[in-house]
N, C-alpha and C positions, 0 to 999 in steps of 0.2 A: 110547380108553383111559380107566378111570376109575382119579383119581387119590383115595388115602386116606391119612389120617394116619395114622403112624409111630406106632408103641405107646410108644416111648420117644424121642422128639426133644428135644437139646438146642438148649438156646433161647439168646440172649443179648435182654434184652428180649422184643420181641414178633417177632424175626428167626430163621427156623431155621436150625441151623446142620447141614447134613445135605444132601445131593444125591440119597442113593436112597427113594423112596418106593413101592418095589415090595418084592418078597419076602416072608417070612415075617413080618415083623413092621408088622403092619397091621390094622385093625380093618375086617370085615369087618362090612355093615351089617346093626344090631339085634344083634349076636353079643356085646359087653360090657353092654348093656342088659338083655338077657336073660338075661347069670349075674345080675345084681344081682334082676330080678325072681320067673325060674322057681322055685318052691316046691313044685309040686305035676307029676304025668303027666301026659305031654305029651298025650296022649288022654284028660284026664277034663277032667271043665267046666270046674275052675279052672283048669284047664292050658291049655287053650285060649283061655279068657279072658285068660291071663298072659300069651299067646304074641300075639294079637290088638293087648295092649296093649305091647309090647318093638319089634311092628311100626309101631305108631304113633310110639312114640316116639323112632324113629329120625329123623325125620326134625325140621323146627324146629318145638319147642314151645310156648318163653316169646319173642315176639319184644321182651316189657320182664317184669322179672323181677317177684314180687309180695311182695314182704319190702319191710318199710322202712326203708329205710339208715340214719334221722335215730335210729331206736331201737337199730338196730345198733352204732353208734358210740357212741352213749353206753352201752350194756352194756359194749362193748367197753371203756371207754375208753378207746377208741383215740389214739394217740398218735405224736410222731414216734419212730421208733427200732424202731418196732413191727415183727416179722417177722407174715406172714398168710398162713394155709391156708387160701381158700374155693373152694365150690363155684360156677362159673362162674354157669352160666345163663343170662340175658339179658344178664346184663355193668353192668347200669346200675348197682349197688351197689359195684362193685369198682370202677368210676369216684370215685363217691360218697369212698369211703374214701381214693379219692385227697388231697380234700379235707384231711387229718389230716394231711398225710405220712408213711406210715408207711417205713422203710428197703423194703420187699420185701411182694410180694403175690405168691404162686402163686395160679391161678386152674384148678381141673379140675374137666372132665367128661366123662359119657362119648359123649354129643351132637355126631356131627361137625358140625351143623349150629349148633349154640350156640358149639361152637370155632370154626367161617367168621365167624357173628357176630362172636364176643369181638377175632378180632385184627382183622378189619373196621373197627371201632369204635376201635381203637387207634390204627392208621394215621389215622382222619379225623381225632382228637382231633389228631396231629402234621401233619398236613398238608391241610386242610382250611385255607382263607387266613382265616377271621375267626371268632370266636364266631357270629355272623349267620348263618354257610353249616352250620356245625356245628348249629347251633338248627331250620335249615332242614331237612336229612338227616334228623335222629332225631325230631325237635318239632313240625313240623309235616305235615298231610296236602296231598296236591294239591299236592306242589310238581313239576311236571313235568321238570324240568332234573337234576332229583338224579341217575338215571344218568348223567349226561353229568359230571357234580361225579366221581362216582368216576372214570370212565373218563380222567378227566384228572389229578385230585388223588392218591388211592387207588389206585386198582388197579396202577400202577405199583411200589408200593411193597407191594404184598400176596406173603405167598408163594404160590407156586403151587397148593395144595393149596387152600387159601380161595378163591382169584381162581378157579379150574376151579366151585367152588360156585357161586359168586355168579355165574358167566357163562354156567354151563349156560342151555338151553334146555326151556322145554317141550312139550306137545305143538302151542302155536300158536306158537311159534315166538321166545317172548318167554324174554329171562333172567330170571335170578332180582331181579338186582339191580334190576327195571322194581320191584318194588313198591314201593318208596321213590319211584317217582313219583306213587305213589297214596297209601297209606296202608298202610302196612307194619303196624299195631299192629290191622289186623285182619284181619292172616292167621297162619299155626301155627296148631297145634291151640286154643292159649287164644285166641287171635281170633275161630276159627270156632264155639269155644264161646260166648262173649258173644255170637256172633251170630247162634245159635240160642237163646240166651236171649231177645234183642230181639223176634225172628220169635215164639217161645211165647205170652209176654207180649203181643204185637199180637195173635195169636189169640183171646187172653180179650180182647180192647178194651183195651190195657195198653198207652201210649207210655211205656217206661224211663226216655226223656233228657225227659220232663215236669218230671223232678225237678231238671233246671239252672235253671228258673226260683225255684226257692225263694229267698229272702230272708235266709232266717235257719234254725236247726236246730230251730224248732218249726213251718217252714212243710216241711223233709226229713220231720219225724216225720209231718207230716198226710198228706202225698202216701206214702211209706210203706204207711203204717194202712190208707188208704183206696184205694189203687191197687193198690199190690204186694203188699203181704200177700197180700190175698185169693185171689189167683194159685195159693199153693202148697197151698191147700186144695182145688184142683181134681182131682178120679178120676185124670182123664188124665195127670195131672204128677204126682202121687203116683206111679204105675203106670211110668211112663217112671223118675222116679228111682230108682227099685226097684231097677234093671238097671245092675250094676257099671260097662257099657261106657258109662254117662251119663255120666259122668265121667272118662273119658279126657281129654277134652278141657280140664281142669284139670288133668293129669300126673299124675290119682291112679291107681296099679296096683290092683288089685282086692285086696291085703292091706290097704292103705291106705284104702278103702275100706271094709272091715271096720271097722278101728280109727276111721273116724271117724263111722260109724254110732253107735258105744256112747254119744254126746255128746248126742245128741236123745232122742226118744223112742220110737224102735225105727225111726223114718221116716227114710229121708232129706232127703224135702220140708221135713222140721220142722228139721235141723240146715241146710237150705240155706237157708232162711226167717232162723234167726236169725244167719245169717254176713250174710246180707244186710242185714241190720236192722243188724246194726253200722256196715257202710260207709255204709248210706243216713244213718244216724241220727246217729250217735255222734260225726261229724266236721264242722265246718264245710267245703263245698263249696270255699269260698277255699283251704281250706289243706291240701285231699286229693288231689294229680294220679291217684291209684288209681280213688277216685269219678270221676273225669274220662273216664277208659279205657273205664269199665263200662258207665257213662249216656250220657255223650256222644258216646263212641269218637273221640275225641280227647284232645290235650293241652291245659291252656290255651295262648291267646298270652304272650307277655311281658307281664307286667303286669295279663294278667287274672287271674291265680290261679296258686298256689304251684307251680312246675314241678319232675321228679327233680334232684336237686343238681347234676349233671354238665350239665346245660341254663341252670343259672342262670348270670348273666352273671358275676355276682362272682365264681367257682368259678373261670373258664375259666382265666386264667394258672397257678393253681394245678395245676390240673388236668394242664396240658400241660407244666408245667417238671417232673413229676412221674410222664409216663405211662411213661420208660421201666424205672421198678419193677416193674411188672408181667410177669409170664411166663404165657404161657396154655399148659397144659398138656393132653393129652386124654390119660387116663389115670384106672385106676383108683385110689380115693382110699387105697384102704388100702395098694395097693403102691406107691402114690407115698409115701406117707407113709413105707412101710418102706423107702424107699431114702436119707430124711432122718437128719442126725446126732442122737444125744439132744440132747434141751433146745433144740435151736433153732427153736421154733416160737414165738411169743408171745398167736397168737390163731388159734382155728378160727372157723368159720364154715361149718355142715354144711349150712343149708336146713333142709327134713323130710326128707331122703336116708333117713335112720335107720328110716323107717317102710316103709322097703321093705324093708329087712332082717331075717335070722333072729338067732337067737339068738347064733350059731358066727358071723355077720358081724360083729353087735356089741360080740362081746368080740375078735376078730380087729381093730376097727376101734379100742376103747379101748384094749387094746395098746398100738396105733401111736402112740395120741395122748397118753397115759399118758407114754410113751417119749421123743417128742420137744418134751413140751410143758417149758417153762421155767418156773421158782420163778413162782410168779403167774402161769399163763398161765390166760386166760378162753377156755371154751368155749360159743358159742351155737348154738341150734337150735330149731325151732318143729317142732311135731306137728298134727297132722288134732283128736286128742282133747286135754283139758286137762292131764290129768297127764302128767309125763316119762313116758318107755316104760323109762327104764332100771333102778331099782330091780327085784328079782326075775328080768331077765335077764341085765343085766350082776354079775359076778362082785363079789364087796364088796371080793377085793382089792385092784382095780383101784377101783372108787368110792370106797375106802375112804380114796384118796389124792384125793379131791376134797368140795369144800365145795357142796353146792347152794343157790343163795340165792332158795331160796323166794318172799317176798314182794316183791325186786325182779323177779320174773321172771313175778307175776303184774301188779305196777304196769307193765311194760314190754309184755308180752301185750293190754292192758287200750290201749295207747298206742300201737298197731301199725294205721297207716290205711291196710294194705289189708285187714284185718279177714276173713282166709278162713281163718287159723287156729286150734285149739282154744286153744293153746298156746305161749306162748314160753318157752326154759330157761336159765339162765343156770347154769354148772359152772365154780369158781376154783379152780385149782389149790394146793395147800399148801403148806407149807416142807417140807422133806422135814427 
């Protein structure tokens, strides 16, 4: 029997409260991924293309998400008291925000497989016996015991619907849950993507993780300059990135891809060039666990370099006297949202979700947020290209009730180390 989540399950915490997991109200897979992306016939390119990519991304994407909390929060100003609508994902930011206390975090998506994460990560946080074991699970690779940590800690406490994910088998006969005895942060599709990146890059004579040796961010820009660069002016990489389906393995749909074409120079080689230039360059290696993922395909240890907030030691009590805020929801966002009272949201947190969306999504989707957002509530989001996507689509009456703050949100864009975005935005809501 394959079990799925519940289109609408009531949660207390990260507990469902709910017995039937069968029937009509179930998310059959790729089927909610696929309204959010299909835009064009199911039999022309794009449509195929669209449908190609709805299938991929059913399955786990982000196994760590690639926004950066530390910016997050301060856009936010996040705070205690604070209610929060984000888009799940990999989970590690909504940890993060733990940090802050805020009263309430919803956490949706439409990823059953980022939902098995999201509450996965929940349970270890409460029941995992030290920061140590917790550091061990998510932080480091190669630890071989980590199945045997859930199977005892964890999965007792998972509900069933998660615990059936993490325990299936595949075709050798392994669960899902073995990759955290290896290195979980290089598999999903962004895994397998970095690790066709590695594989390109060795084909031109190109070692990536060269660049953990650097020193300082004028010995990142030499290796760079001299190493990486030169890569993306190759025929063959130029020609392969051409091809929408390159990028799947980044979670970008082929709209999305459009839109972040316009940022370059009509190439994609030349917009992946200079996203890459950012992380390589723009950050000291100490203080970027994103650079870490990319080059090293690790995280640092403790102590060697700056790790996601939810790993660092000082976080953890906070953390855990605070996880059961959180509700992880699988659900679409706009009709979760519409089933929220006015005014009681205090802060979104979209991702680039928005760039998958038409026109009639995103005025359907500021509606919602319009509606439930509270006197001052902040809305953030980043984009594939630099400018917002919303003036000209979104309706003015609805913009017309928010303030956009321009040059914080290119100072915050500019401050973002995982650097694959055009765009960060930052939307304050008004006094009415």
């Amino acid at each position: 029997m394959t079990l799925r989540y519940p289109l609408a399950a009531k949660q207390t915490g990260n507990q469902l409260v709910m017995t039937d997991l069968s029937g009509e109200l179930v998310f059959r897979r790729g089927k909610e991924v696929g309204k959010a992306v299909y835009q064009n016939r199911p039999l022309s390119k794009a449509g195929i293309s669209e449908r190609l990519f709805a299938l991929l991304f059913s399955g786990l994407v982000y196994p760590q998400i690639w926004e950066d909390p530390d910016v997050d929060m301060e856009a936010m100003q996040l705070g205690q008291g604070h209610r929060i609508v984000t888009i799940a994902s990999g989970g590690c930011n909504i940890l993060a925000y733990l940090t802050r206390s805020p009263e309430s975090i919803d956490a949706i998506d439409l990823n059953a497989a980022h939902i098995a994460l999201n509450r996965m990560k929940l349970e270890a946080v409460r029941h995992l016996p030290s920061q140590a074991d917790l550091f061990r699970f998510f932080g480091a690779a190669d630890t071989s015991h980590n199945s045997q940590a859930y199977d005892r800690f964890i999965a007792p406490h998972l509900d069933a619907v998660s615990r059936h994910y993490w325990e299936r088998r595949n075709w050798l006969g392994r669960r899902r849950i073995a990759v955290f005895d290896r290195n979980f942060y290089q598999t999903g599709l962004l895994g397998l993507f970095i690790a066709m990146g590695h594989r390109t890059a060795k084909f031109f004579g190109v070692d990536p993780a060269g660049i953990m040796k650097a020193k300082s961010l004028a010995d990142q820009r030499r290796f760079f300059n001299e190493e990486l660069a030169p890569v993306f002016e190759k025929p063959l990489l130029k020609w392969a990135t051409s091809r929408k389906a390159s990028l799947f393995g980044l979670g970008i749909p082929p709209a999305q891809y459009d839109s972040l074409i316009t940022s370059g120079d009509g190439t994609m080689a030349s917009v992946l060039k200079a996203r890459l230039e950012k992380l390589a360059c723009d950050f000291p290696l100490q203080t970027n666990y994103f650079a870490w993922q990319a080059f090293a395909r690790r995280y640092p240890d403790p102590g060697e370099a700056a790790l996601p907030a939810y790993l660092e030691k000082r976080n953890y009590e906070t953390i855990r006297n605070n996880v059961d805020r959180v509700a992880i929801n699988h659900a679409n966002l706009i009709e979760f949202l519409a089933a929220k009272d006015a005014g009681s949201v205090d802060r979104f947190v979209l991702l680039d979700a928005q760039d998958w969306m038409t026109d009639d999504q995103l005025n359907a989707l500021w509606a919602e947020i319009t509606r439930t957002a509270s006197t001052g509530a902040r809305v953030i989001f980043r984009t594939a290209a630099e400018p917002s996507l919303l003036p000209g689509r979104v309706s003015n009456s609805l913009l017309d009730q928010w303030n956009y703050e321009d040059e914080a949100s290119r100072e915050f864009s500019a401050r973002d180390r995982s650097a694959i975005y055009g765009g960060f935005h930052l939307y304050v809501k008004r006094d009415a």
